[in-house]
LUMTIVEX-696698 format. One line per field, with one value per residue: residue in one letter; x, y, z of N, C-alpha, C in turn. Coordinates in steps of 0.1 Angstrom, whole numbers. Layout:
residues N
code A, ...
n.c1 X, ...
n.c2 Y, ...
n.c3 Z, ...
ca.c1 X, ...
ca.c2 Y, ...
ca.c3 Z, ...
c.c1 X, ...
c.c2 Y, ...
c.c3 Z, ...
END
This chain:
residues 188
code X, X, X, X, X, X, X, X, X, X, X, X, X, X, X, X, X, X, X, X, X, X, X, X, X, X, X, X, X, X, X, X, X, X, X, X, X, X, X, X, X, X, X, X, X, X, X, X, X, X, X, X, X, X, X, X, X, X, X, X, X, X, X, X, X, X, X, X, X, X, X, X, X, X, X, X, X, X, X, X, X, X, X, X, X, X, X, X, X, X, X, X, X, X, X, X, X, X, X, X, X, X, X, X, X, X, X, X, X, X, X, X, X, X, X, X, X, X, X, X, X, X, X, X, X, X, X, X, X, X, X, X, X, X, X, X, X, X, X, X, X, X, X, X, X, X, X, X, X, X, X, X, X, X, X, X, X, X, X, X, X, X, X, X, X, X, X, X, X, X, X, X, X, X, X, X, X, X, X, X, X, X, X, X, X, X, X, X
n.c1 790, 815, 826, 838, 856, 858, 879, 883, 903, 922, 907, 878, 857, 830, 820, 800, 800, 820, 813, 798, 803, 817, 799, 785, 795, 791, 795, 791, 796, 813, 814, 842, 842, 864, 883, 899, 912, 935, 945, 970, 984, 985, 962, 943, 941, 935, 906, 898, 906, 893, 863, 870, 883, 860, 851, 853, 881, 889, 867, 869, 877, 903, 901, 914, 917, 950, 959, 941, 946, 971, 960, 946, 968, 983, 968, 966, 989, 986, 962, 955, 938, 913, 916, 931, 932, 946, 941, 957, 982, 994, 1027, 1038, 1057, 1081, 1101, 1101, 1104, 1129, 1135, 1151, 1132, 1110, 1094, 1103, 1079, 1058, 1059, 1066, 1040, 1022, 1023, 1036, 1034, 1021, 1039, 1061, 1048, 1049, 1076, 1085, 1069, 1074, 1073, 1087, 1087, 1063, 1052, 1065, 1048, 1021, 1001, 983, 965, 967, 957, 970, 965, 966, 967, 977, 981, 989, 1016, 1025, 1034, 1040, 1070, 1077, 1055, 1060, 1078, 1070, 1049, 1062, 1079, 1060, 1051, 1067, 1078, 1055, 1040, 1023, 1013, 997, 998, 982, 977, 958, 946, 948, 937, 940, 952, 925, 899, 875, 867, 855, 868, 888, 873, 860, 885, 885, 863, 870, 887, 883
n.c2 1170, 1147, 1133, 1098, 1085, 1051, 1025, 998, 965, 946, 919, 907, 915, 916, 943, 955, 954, 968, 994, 1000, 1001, 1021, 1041, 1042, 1055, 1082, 1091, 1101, 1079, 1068, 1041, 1037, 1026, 1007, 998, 973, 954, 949, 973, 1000, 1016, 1040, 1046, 1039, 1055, 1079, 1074, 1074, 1102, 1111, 1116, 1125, 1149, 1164, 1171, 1187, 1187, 1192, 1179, 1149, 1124, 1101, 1068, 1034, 999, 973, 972, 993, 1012, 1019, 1036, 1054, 1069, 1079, 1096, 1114, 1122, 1149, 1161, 1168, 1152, 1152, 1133, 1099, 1070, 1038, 1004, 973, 981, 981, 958, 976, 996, 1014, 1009, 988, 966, 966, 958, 930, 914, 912, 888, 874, 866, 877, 902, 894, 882, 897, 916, 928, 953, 969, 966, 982, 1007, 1004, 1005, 1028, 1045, 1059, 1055, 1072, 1095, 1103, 1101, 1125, 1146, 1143, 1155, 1151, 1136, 1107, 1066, 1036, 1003, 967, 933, 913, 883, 888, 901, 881, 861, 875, 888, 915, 930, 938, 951, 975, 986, 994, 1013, 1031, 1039, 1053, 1073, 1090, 1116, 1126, 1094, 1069, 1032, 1009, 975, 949, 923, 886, 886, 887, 894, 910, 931, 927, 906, 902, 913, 928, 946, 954, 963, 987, 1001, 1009, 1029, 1047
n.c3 1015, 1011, 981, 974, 950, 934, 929, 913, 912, 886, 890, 888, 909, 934, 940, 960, 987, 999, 987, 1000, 1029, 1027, 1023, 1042, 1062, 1054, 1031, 995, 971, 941, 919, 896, 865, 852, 823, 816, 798, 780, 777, 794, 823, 821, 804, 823, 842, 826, 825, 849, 858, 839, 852, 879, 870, 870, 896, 926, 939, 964, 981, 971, 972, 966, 958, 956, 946, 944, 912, 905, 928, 919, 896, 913, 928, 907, 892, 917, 920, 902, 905, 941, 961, 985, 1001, 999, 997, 999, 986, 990, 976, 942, 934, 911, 900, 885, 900, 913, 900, 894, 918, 936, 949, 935, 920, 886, 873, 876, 860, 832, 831, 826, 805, 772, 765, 786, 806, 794, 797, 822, 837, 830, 853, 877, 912, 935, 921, 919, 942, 955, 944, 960, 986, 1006, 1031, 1030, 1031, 1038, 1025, 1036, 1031, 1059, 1051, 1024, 1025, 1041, 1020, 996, 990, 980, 983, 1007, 1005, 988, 1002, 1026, 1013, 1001, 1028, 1035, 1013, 1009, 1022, 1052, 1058, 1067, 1076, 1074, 1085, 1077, 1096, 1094, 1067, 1029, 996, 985, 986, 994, 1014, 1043, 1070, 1057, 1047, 1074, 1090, 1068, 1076, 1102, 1101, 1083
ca.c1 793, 823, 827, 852, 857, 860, 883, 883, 916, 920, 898, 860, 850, 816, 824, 792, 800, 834, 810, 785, 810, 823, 787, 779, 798, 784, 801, 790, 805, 815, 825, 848, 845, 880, 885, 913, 917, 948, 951, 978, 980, 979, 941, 934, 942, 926, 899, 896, 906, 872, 853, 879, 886, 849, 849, 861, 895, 893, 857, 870, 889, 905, 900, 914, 923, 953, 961, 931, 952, 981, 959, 941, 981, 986, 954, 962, 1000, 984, 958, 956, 925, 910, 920, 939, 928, 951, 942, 967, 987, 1000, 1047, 1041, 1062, 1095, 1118, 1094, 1106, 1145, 1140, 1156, 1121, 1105, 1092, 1102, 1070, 1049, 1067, 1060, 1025, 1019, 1019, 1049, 1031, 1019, 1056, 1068, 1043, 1052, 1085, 1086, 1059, 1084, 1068, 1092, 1085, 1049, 1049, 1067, 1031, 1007, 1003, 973, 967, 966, 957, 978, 959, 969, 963, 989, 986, 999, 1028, 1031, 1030, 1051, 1081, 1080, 1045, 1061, 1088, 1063, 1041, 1072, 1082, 1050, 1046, 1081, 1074, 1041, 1040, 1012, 1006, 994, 998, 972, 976, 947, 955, 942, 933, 950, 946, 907, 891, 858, 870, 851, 882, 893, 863, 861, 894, 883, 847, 875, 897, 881
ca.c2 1156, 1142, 1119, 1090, 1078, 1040, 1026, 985, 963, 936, 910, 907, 909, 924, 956, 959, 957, 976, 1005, 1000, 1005, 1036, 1046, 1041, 1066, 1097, 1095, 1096, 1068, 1063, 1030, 1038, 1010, 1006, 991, 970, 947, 956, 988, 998, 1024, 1053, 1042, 1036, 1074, 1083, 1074, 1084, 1116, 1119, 1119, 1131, 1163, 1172, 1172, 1195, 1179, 1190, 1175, 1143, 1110, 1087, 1051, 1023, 986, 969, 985, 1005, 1018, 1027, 1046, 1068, 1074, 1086, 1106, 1122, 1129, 1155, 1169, 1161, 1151, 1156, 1122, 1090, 1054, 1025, 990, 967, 991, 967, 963, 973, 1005, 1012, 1005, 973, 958, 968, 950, 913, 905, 908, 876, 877, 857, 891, 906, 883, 881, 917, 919, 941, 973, 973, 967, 993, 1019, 1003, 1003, 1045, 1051, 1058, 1059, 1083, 1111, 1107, 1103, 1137, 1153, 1143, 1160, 1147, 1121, 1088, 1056, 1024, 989, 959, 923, 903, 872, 888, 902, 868, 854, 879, 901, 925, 937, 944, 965, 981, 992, 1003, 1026, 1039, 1045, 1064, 1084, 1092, 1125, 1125, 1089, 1056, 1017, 996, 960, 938, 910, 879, 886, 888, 902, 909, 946, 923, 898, 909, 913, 941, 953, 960, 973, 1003, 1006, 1013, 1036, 1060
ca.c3 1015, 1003, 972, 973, 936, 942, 914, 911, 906, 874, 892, 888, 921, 933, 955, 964, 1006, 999, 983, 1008, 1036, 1026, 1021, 1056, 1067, 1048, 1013, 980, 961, 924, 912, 881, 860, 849, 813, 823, 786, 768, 780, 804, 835, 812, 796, 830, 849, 815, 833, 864, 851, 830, 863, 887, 869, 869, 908, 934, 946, 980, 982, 969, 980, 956, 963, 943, 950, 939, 904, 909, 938, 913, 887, 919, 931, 897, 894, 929, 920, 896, 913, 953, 965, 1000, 1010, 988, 1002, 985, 993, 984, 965, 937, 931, 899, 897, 876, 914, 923, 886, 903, 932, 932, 956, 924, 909, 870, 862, 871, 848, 823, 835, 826, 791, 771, 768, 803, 812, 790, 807, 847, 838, 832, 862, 893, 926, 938, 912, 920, 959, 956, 941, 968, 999, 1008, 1038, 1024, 1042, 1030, 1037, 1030, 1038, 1068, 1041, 1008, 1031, 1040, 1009, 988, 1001, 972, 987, 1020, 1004, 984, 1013, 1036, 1007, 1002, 1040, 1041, 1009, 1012, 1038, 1057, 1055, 1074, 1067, 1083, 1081, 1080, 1100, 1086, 1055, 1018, 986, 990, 994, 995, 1024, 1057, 1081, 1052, 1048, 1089, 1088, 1065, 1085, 1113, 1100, 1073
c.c1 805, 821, 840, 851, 861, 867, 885, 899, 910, 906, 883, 857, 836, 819, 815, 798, 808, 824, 801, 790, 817, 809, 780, 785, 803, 788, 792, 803, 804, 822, 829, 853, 855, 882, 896, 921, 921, 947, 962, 973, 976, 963, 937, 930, 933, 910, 888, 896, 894, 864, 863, 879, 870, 839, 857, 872, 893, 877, 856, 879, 890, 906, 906, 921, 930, 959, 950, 934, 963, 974, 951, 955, 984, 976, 960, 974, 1000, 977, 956, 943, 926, 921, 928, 940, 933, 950, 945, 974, 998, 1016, 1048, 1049, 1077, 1103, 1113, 1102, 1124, 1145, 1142, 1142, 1109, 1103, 1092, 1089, 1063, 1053, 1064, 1048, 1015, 1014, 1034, 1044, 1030, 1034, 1063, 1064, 1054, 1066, 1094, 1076, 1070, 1074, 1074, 1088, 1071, 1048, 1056, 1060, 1024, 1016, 994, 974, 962, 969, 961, 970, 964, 970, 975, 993, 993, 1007, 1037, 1040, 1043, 1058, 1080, 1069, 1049, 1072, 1079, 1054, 1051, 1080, 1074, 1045, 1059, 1076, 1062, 1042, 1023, 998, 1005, 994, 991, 972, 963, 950, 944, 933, 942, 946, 931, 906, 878, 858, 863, 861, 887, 882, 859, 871, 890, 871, 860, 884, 896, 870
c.c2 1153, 1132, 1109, 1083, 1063, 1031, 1013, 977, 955, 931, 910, 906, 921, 933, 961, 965, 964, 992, 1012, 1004, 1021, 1045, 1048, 1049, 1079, 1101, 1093, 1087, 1068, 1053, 1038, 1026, 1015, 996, 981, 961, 952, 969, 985, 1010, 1039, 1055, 1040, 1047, 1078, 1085, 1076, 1091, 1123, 1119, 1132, 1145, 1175, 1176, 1180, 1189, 1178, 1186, 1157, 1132, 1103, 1071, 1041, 1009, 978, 979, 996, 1014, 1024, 1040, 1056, 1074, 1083, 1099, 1120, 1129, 1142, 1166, 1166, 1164, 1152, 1143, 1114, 1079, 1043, 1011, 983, 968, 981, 970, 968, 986, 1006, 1009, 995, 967, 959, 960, 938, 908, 905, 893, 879, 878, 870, 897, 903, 883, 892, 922, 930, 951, 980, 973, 980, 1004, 1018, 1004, 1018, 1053, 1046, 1064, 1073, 1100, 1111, 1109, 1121, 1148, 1155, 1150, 1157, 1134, 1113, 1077, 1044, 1014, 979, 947, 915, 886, 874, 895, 889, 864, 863, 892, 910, 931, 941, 956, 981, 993, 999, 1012, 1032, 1049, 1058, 1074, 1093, 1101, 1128, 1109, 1076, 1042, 1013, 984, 953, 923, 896, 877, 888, 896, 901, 919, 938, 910, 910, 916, 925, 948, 964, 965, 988, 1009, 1012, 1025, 1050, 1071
c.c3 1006, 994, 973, 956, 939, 926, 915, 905, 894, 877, 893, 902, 925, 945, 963, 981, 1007, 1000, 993, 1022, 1038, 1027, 1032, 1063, 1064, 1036, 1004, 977, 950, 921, 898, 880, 850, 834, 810, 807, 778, 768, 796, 815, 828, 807, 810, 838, 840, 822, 839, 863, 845, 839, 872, 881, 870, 886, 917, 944, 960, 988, 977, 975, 969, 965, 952, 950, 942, 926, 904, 921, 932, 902, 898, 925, 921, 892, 909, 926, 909, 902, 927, 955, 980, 1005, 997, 1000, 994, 996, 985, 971, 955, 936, 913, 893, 892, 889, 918, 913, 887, 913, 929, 943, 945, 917, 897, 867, 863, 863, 837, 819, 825, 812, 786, 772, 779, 808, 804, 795, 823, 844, 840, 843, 871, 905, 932, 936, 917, 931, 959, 953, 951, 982, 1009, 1019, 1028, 1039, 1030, 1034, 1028, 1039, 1044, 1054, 1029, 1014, 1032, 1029, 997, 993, 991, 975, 1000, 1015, 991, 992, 1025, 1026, 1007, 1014, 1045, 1028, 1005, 1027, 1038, 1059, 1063, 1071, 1078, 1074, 1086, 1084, 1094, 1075, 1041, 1007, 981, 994, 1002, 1004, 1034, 1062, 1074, 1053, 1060, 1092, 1080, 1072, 1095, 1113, 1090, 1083
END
């Protein structure tokens, strides 16, 4: 049986049906609860890492939502796991903070240290690690809503080999919205 490590973004939300979903079709699950206050992406791979490394890669799946989707990228670009599941993989990488579809105010938002980490984490260098299928999800309304998440997810889908973007149509930034939820019942 495979494990999926299940890694949580910033936001408090209760992942129960997220975990419970994956769960329903034959996984072990691990929430890693993620320490997210005044640490940056580094303290957060940290980790993942303390479980992750104590599991057989090609017996595992990384999961993460959001930034919890950037520290299992960063996890995977090390060692490659069976699978790599990112739902709503956040723009917060040194070429998102380049792009003029960047809103400053995230930026801002972020805190300095966290920016001085996302500012030296290049997507590039890391999609060049994994080899591993990866499945991309992400919700039709935060596409909507912000263009620097659609150039995020059509880079990821170009450098990312072996990999898939499923859009969830009516729904947004939410693993724990139904409509996403049924999207990954459909697709993992």
């Amino acid at each position: 049986m495979k494990t999926v490590l299940f890694i949580p973004g910033f936001s408090k939300r209760d992942c129960t049906a997220v975990i419970d979903a994956i769960a329903s079709h034959g996984y072990s699950v691990k929430f890693v609860p993620i320490k997210y206050a005044r640490t940056t992406i580094d303290n957060w791979v940290a980790e993942v890492d303390a479980i992750y490394t104590k599991l057989d890669p090609q017996q595992t799946i990384l999961a993460g939502f959001s930034c919890g989707a950037m520290a299992a990228l960063v996890s995977a670009s090390k060692i490659n796991p069976a699978e790599l599941w990112l739902f709503s993989l956040s723009p917060y990488f040194a070429e998102d903070f380049k792009n003029t579809l960047m809103d400053p105010s995230w930026g801002k938002s972020l805190g300095k240290r966290r920016m001085t980490v996302f500012e030296k984490t290049y997507f590039k260098k890391l999609a060049n690690n994994i080899l591993c299928k990866t499945i991309l999800f992400v919700g039709q309304y935060e596409l909507n809503e912000w263009p620097i998440m659609v150039s995020r997810q059509n880079h990821a889908k170009t450098m990312l080999k072996n990999s898939e973007l499923i859009i969830v149509p009516n729904s947004g930034h939410d693993v724990t919205d139904k409509k996403y939820i049924q999207a990954i019942k459909n697709s993992i």
